[in-house]
N, CA, C and O atoms as CSV, one atom per row, in Angstrom:
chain,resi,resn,atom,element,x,y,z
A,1,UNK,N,N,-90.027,58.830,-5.160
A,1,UNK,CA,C,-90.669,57.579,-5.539
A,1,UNK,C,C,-90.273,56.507,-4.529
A,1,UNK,O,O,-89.134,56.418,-4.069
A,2,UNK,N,N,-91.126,55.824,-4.263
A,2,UNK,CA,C,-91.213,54.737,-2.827
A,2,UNK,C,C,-90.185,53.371,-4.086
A,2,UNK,O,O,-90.222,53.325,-5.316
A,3,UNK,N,N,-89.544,52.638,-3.287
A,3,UNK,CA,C,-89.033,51.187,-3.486
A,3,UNK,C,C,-90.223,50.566,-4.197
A,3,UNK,O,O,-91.127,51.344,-4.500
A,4,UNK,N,N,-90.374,49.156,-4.540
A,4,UNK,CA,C,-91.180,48.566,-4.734
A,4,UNK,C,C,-90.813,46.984,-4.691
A,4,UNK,O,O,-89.668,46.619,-4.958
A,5,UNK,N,N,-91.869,46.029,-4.330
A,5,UNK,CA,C,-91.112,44.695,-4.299
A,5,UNK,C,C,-90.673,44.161,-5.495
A,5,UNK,O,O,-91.107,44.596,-6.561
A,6,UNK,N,N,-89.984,43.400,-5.448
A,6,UNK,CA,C,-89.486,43.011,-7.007
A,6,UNK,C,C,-89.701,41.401,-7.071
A,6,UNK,O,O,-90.589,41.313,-6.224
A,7,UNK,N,N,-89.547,40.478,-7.377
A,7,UNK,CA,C,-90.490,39.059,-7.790
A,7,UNK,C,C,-90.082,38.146,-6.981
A,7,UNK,O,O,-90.528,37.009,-7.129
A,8,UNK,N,N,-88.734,38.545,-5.484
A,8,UNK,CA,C,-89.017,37.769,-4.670
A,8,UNK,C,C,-89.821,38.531,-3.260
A,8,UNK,O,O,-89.755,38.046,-2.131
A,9,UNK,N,N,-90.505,39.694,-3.569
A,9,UNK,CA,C,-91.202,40.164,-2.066
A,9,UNK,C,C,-90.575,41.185,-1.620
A,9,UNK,O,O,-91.025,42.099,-0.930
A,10,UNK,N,N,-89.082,40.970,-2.181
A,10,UNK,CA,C,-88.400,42.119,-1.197
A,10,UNK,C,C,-88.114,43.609,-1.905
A,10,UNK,O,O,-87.774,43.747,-3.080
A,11,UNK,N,N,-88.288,44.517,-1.104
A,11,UNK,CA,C,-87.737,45.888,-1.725
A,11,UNK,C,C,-86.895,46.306,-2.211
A,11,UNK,O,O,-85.753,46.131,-1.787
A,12,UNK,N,N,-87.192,47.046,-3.333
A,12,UNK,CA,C,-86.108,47.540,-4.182
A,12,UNK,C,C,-86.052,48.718,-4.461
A,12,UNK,O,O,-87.144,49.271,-4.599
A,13,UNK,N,N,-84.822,49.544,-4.650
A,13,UNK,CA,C,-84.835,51.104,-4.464
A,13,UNK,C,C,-85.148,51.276,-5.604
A,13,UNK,O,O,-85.435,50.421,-6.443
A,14,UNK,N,N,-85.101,52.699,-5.736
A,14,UNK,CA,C,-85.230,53.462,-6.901
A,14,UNK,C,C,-84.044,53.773,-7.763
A,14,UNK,O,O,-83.045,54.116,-7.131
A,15,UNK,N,N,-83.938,53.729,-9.040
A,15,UNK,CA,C,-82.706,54.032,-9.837
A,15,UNK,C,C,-82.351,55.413,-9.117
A,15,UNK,O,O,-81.139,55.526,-8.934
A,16,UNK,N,N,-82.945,56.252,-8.765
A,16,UNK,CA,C,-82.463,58.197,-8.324
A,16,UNK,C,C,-82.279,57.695,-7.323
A,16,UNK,O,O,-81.314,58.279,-6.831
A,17,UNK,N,N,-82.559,57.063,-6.780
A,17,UNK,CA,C,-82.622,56.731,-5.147
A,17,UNK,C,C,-81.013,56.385,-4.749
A,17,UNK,O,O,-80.184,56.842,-3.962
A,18,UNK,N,N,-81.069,55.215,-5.846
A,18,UNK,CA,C,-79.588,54.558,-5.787
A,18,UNK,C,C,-78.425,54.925,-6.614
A,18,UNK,O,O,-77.274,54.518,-6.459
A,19,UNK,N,N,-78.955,55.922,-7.705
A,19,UNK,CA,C,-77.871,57.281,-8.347
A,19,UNK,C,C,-77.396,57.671,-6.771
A,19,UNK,O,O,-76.402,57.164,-6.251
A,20,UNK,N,N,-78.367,58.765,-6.023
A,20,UNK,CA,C,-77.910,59.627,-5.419
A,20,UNK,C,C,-76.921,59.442,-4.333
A,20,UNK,O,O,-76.024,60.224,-4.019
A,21,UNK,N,N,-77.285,58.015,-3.674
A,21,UNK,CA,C,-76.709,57.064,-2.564
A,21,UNK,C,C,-75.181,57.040,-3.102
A,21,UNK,O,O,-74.375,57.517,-2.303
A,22,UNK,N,N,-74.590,56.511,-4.460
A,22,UNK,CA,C,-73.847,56.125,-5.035
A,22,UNK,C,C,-72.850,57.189,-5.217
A,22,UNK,O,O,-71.644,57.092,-4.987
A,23,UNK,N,N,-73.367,58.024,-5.574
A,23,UNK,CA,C,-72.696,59.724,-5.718
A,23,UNK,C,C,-71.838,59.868,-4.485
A,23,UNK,O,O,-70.641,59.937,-4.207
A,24,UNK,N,N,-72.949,59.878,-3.909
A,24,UNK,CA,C,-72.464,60.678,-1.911
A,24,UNK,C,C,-71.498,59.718,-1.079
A,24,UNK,O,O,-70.888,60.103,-0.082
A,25,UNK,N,N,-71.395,57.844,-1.832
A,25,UNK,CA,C,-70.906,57.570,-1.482
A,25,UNK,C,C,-69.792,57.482,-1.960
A,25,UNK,O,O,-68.863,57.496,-1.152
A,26,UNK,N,N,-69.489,57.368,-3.329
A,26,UNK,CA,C,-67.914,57.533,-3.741
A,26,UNK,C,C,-67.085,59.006,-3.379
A,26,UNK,O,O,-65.905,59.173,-3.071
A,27,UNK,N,N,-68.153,59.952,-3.539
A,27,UNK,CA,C,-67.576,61.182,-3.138
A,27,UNK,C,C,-66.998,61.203,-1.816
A,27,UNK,O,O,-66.043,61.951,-1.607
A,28,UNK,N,N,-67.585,60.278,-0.657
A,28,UNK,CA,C,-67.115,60.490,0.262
A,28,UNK,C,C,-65.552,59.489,0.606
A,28,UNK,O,O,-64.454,59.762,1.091
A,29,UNK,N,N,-66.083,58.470,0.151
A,29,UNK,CA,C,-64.354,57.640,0.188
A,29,UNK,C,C,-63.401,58.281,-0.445
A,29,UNK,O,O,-62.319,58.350,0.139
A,30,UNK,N,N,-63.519,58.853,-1.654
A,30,UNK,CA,C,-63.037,59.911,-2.289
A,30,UNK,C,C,-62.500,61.066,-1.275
A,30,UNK,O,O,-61.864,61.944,-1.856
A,31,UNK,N,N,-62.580,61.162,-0.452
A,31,UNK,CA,C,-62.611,62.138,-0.258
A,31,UNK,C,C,-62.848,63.649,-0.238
A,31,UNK,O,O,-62.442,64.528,0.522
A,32,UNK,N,N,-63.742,63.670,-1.467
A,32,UNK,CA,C,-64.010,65.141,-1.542
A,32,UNK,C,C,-65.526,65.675,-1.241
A,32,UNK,O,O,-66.534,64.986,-1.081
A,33,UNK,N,N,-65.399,67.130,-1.207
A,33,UNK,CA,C,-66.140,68.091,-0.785
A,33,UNK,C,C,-67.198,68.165,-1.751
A,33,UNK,O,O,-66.872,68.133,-2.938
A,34,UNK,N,N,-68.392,68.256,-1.450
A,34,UNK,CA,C,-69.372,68.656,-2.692
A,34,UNK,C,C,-68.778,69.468,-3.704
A,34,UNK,O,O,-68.796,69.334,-4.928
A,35,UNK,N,N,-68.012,70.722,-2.657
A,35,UNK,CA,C,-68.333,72.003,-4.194
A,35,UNK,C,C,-66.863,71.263,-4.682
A,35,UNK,O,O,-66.409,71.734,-5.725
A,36,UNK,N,N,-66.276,70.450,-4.217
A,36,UNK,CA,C,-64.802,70.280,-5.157
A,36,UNK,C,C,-65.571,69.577,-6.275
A,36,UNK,O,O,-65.509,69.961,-7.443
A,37,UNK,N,N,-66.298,68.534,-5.871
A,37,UNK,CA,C,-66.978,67.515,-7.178
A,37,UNK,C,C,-67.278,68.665,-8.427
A,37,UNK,O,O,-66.809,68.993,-9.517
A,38,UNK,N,N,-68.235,68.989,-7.623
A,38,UNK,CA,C,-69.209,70.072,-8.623
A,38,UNK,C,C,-68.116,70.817,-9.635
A,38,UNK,O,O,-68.310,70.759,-10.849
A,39,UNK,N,N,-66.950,71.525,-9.091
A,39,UNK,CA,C,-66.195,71.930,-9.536
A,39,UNK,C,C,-65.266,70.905,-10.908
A,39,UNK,O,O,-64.789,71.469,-11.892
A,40,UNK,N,N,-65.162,69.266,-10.671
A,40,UNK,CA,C,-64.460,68.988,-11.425
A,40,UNK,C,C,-65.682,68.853,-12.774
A,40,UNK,O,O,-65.539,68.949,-13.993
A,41,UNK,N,N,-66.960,68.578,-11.870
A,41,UNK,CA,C,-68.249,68.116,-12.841
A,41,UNK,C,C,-68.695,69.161,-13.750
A,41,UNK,O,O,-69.346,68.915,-14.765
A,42,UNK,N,N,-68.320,70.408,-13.361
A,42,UNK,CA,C,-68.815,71.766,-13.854
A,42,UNK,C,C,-70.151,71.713,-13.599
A,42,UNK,O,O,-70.941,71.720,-14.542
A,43,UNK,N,N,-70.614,71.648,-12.210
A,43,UNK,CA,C,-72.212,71.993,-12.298
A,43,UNK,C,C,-72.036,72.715,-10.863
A,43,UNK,O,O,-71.079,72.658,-10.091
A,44,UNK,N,N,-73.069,73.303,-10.765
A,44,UNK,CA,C,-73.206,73.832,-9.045
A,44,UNK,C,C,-73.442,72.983,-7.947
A,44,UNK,O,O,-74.187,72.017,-7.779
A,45,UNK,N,N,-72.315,73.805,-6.968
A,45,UNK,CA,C,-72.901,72.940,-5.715
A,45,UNK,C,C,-73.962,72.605,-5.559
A,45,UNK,O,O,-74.352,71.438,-5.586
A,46,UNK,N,N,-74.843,73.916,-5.302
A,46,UNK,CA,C,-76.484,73.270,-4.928
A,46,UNK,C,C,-76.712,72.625,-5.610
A,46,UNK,O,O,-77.233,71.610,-5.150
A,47,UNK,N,N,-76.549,72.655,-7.029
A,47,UNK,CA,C,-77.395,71.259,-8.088
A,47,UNK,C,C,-76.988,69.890,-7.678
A,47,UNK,O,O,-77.835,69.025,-7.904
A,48,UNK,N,N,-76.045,69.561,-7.206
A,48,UNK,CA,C,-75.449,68.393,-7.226
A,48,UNK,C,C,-75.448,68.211,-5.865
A,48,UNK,O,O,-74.644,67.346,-5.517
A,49,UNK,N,N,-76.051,68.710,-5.000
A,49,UNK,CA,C,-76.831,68.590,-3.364
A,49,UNK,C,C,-78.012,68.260,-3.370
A,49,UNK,O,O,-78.554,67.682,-2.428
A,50,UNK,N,N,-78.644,68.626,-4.570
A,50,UNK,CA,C,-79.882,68.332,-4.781
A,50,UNK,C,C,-79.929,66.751,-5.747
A,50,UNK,O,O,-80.677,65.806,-5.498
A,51,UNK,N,N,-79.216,66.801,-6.532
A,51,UNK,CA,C,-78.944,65.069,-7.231
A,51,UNK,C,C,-78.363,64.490,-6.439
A,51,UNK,O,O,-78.300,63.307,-6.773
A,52,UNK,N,N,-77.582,64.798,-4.967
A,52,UNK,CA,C,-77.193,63.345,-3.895
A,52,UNK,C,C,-78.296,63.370,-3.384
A,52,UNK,O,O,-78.771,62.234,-3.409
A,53,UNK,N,N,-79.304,64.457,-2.691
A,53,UNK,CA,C,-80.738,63.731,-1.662
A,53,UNK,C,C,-81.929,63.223,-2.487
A,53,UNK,O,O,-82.938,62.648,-2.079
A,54,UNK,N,N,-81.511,63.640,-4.020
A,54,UNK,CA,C,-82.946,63.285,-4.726
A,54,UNK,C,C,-83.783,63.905,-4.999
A,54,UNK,O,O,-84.828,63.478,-5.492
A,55,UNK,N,N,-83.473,65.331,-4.689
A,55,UNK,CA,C,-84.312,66.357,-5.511
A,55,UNK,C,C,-84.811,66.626,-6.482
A,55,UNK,O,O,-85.884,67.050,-6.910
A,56,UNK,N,N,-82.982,66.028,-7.104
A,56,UNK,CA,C,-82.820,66.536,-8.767
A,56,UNK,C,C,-82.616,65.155,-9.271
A,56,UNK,O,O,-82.166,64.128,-8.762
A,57,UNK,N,N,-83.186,65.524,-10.665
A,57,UNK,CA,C,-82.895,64.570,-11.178
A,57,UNK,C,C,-81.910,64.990,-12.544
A,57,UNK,O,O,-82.300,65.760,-13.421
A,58,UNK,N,N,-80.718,64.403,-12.538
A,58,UNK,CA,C,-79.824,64.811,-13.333
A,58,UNK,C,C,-79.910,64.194,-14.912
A,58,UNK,O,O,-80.643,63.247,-15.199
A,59,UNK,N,N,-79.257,64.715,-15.640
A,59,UNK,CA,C,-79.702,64.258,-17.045
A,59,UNK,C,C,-78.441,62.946,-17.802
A,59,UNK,O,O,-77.317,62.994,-17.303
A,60,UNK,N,N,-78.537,62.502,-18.270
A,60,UNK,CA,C,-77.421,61.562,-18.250
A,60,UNK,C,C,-76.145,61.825,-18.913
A,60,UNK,O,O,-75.249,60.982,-18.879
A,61,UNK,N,N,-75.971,63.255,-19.680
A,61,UNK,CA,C,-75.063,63.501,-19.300
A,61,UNK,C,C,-74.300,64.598,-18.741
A,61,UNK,O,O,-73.298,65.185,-19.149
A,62,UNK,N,N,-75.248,64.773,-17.375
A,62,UNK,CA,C,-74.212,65.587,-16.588
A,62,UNK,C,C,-73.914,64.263,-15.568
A,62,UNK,O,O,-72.925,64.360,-14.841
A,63,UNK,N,N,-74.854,62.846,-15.477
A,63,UNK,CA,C,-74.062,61.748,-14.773
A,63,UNK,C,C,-72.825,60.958,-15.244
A,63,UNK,O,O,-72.241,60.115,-14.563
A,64,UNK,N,N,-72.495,61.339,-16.505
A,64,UNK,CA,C,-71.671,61.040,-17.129
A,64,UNK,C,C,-70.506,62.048,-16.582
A,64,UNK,O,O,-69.372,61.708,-16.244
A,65,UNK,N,N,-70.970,63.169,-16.574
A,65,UNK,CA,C,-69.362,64.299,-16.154
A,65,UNK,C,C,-69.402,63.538,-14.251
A,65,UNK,O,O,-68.302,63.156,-13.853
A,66,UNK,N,N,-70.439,63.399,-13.393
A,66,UNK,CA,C,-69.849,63.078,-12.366
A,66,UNK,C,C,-69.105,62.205,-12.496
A,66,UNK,O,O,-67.983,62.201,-11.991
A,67,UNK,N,N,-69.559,61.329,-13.169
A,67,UNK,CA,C,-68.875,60.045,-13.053
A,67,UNK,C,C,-67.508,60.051,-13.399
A,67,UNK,O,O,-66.764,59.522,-12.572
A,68,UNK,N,N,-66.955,60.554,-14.492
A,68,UNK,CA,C,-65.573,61.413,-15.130
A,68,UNK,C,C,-65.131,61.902,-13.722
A,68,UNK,O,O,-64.315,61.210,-13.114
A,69,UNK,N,N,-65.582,62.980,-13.190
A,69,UNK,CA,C,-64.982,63.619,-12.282
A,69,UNK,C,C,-64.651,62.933,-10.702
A,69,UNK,O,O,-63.776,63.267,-9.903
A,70,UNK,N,N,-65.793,61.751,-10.574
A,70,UNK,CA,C,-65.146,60.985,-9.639
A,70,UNK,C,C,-63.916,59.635,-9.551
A,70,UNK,O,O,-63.540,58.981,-8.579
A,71,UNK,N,N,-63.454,59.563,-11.234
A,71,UNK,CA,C,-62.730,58.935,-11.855
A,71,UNK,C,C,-63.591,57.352,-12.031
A,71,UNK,O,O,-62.842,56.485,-12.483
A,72,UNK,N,N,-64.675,56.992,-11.813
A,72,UNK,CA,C,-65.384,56.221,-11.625
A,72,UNK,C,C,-66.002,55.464,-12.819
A,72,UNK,O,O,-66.489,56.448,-13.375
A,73,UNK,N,N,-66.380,54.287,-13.724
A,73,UNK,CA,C,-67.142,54.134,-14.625
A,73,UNK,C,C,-68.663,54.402,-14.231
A,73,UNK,O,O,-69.310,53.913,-13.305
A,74,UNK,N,N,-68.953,55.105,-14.977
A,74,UNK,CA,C,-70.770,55.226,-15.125
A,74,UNK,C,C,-71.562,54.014,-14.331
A,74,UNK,O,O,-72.142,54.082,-13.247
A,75,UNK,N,N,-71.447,53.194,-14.970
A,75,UNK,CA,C,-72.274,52.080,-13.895
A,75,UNK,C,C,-72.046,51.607,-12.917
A,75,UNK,O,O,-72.697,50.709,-12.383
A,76,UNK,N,N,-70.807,52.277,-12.397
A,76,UNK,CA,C,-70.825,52.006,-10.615
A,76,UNK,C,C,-71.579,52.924,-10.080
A,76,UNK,O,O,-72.089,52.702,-8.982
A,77,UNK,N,N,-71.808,54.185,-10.778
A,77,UNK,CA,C,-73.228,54.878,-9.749
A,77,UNK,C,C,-74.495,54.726,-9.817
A,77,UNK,O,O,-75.301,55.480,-9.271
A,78,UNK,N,N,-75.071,52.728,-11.184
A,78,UNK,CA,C,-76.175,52.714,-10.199
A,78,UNK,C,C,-75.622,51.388,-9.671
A,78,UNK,O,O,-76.509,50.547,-9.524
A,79,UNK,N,N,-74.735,51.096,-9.439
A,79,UNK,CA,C,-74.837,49.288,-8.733
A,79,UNK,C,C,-75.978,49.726,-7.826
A,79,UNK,O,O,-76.459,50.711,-7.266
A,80,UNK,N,N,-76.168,48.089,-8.054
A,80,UNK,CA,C,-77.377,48.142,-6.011
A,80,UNK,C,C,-76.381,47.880,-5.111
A,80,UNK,O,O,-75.405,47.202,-5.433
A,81,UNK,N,N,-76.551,48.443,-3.781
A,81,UNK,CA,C,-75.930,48.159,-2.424
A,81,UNK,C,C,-75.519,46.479,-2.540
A,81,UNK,O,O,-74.983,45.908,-1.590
């Protein structure tokens, strides 16, 4: 799904858009490896390769176990940038 402008003109991502961004980015300051996440999240690597580029769309609560597993509260994976 494309951005869209929002009521001052300017673009705005997509909630999956900015899930997936959010994921890949705590995981990475985090330091960890996909399959370690996946591993604390209990889901598969590939699944959760596919919910960081946006493939997948995850259900809310297996965003709830990432979020657990990245020690993170839930709504820091959708802040906006």
């Amino acid at each position: 799904m494309a951005s869209r402008p929002n009521v001052c003109g300017k673009r705005r991502m997509s909630v999956q858009r900015r899930l997936s961004r959010n994921i890949q980015r705590i995981r990475r300051e985090k330091g960890l490896s996909q399959e370690e996440l996946a591993h604390r999240a209990d889901v598969h690597q590939t699944y959760l390769s596919g919910v960081e580029t946006g493939r997948r769309n995850p259900s809310v609560k297996v965003v709830e176990r990432i979020a657990n597993a990245l020690g993170v509260d839930i709504s820091q994976l959708f802040k906006a940038d």
